[in-house]
Kinemage of the C-alpha trace (Angstrom):
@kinemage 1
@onewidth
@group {chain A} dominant
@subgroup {mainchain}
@vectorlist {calphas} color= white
{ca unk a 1} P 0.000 0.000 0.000
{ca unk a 2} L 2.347 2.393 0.723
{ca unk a 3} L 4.119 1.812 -2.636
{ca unk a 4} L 1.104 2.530 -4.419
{ca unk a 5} L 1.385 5.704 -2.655
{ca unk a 6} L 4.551 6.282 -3.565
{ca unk a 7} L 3.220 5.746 -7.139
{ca unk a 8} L 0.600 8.471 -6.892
{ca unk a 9} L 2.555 11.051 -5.088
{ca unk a 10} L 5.272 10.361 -8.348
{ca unk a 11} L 2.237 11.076 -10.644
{ca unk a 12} L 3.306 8.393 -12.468
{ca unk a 13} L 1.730 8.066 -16.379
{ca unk a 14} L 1.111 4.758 -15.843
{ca unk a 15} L 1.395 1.325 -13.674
{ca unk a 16} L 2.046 -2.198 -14.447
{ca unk a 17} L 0.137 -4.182 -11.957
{ca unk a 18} L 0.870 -7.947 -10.748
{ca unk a 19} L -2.107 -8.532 -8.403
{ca unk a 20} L -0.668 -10.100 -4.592
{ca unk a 21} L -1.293 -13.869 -4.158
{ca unk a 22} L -0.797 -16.631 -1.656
{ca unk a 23} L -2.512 -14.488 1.385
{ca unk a 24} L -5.644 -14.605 2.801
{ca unk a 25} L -6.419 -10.716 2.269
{ca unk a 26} L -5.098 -11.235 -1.271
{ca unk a 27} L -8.676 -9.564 -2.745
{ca unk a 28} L -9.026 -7.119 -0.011
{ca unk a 29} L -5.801 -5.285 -0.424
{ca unk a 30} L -5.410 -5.581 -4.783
{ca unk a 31} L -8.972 -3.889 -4.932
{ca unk a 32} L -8.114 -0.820 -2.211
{ca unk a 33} L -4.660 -0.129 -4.232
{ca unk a 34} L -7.189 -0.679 -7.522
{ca unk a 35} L -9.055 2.004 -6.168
{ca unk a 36} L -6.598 4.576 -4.981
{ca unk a 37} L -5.071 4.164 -8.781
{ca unk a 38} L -7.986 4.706 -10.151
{ca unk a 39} L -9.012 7.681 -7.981
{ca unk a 40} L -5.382 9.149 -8.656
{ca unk a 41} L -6.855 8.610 -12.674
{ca unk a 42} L -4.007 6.526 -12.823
{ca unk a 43} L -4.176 3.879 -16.184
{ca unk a 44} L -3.465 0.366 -14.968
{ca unk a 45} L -2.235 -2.701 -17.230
{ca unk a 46} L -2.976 -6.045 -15.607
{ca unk a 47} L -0.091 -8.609 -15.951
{ca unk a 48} L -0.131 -12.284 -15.512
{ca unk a 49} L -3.434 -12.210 -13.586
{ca unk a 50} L -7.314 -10.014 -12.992
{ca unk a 51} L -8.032 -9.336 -9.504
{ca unk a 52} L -10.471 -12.136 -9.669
{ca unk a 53} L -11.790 -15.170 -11.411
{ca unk a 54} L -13.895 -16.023 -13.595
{ca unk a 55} L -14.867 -12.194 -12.973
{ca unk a 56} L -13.343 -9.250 -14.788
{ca unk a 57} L -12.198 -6.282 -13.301
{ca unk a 58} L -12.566 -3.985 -15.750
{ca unk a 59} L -9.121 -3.434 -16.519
{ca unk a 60} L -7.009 -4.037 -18.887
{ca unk a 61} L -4.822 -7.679 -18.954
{ca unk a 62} L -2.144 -9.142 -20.922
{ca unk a 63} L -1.196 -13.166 -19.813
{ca unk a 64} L -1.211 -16.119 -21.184
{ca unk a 65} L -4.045 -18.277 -21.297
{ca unk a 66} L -4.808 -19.826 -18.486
{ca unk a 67} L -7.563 -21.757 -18.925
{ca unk a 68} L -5.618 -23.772 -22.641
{ca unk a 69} L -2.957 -24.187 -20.189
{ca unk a 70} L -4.405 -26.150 -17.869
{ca unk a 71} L -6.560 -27.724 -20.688
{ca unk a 72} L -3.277 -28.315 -22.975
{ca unk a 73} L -1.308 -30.077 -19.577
{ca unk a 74} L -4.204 -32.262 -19.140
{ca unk a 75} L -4.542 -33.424 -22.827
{ca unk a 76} L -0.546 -34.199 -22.653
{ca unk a 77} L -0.830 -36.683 -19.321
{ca unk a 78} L -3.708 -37.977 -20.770
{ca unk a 79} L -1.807 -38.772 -24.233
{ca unk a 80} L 1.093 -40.066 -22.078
{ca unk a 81} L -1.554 -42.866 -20.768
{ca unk a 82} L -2.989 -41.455 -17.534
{ca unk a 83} L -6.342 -42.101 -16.811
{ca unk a 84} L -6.741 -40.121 -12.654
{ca unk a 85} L -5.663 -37.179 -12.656
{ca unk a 86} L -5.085 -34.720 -10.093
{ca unk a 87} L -4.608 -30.787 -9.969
{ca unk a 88} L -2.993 -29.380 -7.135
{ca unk a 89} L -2.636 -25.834 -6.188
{ca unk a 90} L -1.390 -23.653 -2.814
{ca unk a 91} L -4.397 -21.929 -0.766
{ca unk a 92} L -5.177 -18.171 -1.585
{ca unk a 93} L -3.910 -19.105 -5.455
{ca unk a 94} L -4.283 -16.265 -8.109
{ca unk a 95} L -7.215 -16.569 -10.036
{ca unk a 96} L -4.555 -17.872 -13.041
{ca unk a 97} L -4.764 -21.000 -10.800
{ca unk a 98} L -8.654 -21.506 -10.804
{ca unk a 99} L -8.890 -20.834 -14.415
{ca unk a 100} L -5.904 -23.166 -15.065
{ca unk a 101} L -7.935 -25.815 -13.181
{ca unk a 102} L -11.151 -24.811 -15.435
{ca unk a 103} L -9.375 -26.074 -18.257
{ca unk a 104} L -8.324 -29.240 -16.626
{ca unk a 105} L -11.465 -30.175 -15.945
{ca unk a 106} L -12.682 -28.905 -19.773
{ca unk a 107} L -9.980 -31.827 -20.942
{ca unk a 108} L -11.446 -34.362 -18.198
{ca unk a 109} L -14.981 -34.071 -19.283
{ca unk a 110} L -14.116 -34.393 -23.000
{ca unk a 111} L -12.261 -37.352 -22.219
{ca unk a 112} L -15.011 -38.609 -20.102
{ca unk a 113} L -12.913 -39.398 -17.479
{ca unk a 114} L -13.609 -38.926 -13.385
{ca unk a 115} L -13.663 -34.852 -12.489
{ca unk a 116} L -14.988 -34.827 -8.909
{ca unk a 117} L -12.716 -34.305 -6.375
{ca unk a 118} L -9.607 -34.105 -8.615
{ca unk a 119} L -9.066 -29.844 -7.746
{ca unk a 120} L -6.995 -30.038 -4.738
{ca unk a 121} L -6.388 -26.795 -2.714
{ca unk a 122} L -3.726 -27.935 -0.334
{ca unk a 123} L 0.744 -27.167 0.354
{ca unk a 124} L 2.479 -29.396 -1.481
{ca unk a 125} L 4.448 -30.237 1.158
{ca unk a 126} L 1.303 -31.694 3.220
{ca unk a 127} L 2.484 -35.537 3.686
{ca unk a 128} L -1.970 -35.873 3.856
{ca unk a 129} L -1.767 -34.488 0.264
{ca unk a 130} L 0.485 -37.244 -0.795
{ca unk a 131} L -1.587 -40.108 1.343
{ca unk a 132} L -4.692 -38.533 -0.315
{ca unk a 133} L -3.386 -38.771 -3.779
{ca unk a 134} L -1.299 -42.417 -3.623
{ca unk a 135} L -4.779 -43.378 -1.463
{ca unk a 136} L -8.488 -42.410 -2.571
{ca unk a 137} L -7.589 -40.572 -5.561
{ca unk a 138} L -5.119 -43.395 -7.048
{ca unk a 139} L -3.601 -40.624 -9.609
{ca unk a 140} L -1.207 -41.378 -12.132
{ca unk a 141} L -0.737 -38.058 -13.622
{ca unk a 142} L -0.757 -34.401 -11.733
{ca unk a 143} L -1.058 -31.151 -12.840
{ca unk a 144} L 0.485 -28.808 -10.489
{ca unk a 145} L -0.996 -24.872 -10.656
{ca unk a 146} L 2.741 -23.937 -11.127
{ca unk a 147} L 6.283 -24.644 -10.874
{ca unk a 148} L 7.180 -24.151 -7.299
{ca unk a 149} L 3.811 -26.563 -6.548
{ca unk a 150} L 5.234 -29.093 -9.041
{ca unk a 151} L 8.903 -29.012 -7.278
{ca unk a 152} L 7.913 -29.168 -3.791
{ca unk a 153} L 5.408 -31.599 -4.601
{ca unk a 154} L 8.297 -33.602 -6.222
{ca unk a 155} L 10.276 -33.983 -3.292
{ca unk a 156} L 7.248 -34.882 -1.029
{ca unk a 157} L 6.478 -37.332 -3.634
{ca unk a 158} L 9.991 -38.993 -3.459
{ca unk a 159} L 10.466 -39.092 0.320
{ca unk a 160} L 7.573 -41.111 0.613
{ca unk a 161} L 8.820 -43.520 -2.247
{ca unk a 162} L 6.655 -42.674 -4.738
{ca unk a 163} L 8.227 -42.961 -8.433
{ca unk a 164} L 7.861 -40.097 -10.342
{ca unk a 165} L 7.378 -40.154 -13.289
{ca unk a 166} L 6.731 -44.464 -12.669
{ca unk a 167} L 4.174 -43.814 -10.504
{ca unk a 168} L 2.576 -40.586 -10.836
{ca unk a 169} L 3.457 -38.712 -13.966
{ca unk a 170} L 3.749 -34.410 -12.598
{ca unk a 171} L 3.785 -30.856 -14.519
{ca unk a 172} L 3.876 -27.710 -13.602
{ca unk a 173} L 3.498 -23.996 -15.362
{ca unk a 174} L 6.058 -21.253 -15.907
{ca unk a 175} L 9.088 -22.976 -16.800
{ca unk a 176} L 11.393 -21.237 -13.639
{ca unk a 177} L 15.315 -22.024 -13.860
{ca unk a 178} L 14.973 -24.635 -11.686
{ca unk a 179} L 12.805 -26.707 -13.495
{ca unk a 180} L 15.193 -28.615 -15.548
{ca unk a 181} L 17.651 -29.149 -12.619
{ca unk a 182} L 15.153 -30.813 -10.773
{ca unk a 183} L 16.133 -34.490 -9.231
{ca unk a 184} L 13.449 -35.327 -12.115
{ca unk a 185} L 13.502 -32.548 -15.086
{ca unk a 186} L 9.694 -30.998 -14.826
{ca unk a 187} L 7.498 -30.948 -17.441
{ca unk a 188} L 6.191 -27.289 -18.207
{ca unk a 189} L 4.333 -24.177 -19.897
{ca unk a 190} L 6.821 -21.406 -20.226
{ca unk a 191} L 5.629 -18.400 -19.462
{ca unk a 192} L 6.507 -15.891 -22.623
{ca unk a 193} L 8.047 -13.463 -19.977
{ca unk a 194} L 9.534 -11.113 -23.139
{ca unk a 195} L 6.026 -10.908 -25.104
{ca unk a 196} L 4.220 -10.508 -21.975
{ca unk a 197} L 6.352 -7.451 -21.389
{ca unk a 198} L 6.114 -6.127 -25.150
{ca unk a 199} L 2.548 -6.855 -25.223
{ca unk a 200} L 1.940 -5.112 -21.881
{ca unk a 201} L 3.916 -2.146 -23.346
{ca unk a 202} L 1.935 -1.691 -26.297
{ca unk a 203} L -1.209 -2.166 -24.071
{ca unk a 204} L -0.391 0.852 -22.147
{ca unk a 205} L 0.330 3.265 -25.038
{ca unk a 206} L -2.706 2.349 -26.214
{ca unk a 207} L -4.920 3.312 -22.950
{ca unk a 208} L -3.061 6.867 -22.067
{ca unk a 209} L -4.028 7.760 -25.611
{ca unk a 210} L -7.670 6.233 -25.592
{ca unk a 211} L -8.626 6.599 -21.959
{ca unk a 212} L -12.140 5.599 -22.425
{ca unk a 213} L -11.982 2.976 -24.610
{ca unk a 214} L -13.411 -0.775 -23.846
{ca unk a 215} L -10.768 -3.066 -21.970
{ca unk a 216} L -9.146 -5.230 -23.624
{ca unk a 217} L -6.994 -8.331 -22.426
{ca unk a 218} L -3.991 -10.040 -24.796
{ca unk a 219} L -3.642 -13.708 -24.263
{ca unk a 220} L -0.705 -15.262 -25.153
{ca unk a 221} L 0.333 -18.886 -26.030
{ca unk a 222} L 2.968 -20.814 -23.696
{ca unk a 223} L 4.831 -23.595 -25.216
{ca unk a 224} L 4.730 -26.884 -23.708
{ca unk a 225} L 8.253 -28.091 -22.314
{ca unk a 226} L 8.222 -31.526 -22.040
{ca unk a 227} L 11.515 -33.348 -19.767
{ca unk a 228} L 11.296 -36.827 -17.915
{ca unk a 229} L 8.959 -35.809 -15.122
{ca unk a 230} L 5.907 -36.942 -17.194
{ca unk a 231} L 7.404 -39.855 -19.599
{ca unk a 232} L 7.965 -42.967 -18.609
């Protein structure tokens, strides 16, 4: 809050905005800074996320989409022979998450395979979320909401012997550094990080010279990576 102050004070032209996740007054706090901007008549260019799901704020948004993504990591475990699948994602998740797990489900149904129960809100290092998974759920294949999910969930997977990708067959989104140095190289969607940016850019020059025009929101593809942590 008080950088968003800092912002106005500046009388900044402009402000790229990355709405806060992962805490429980996540919503709360991205709509009062939302507001000061907009009282300040201060243009704002979501990135990588809207304040909420499946609503809109009313802002403009460039990401990529969220929804394929979770469709497109589906349709891959699925062509890799998994038949349960699981998608796991931390509590207070950006609304990226929920639509990512929108799409999963979209790829389930088609399929006609089992959708209740298979959206898990829960830390990936929860030994219960591993019991849960290897137990009731028997998945073979798990899409993870991102990267840092899909690594932690890696390691919680391993310590309780669980072969991955032998066993369970795991992906995550973003493509981070990490994710090919992992003890089993992770299976991704890279996030377009440059053409985000570019697009973003362009977004902005276009709504400090048409104020009033509609919102609009860019969605942009993100390649599927695929390493050894879903083939067998």
């Amino acid at each position: 809050m008080t950088l968003c102050q800092r912002y106005i004070d500046e009388k900044v032209h402009g402000l790229f905005f990355e709405p806060l996740e992962l805490a429980s007054h996540k919503d709360e706090t991205n709509l009062q800074m939302l507001r000061m901007l907009k009282q300040a008549g201060i243009p704002v260019v979501l990135i990588d996320a809207d304040v909420s799901y499946p609503e809109r704020s009313g802002l403009d948004l460039v990401c990529i989409d969220n929804f394929r993504a979770g469709l497109v990591l589906a349709e891959h475990l699925i062509g890799q022979g998994c038949r349960s699948l699981a998608f796991v994602h931390r509590p207070h998740s950006a609304g990226t998450t929920h639509a990512r797990a929108a799409g999963f489900r979209a790829a389930l149904t088609a399929h006609k395979l089992r959708t209740g129960a298979r959206v898990i809100e829960a830390e990936p290092e929860d030994q219960e979320l591993v019991r849960r998974l290897t137990g009731k759920l028997k998945a073979d294949g798990i899409v993870c909401g991102n990267d840092y999910t899909a690594a932690h969930l890696l390691k919680n997977l391993q310590t309780a012997g669980v072969n991955v990708p032998g066993k369970i067959k795991l992906t995550g989104v973003d493509n981070v550094k990490y994710a090919q140095l992992l003890s089993v190289p992770l299976t991704t969607l890279a996030q377009p990080c440059r053409d985000i940016g570019l697009a973003a850019l362009e977004l902005m020059r276009f709504r400090i010279d048409h104020p009033d025009a509609s919102p609009r929101q860019t969605l942009l593809d993100a390649p599927l990576i695929e390493r050894e942590s879903s083939h067998s």
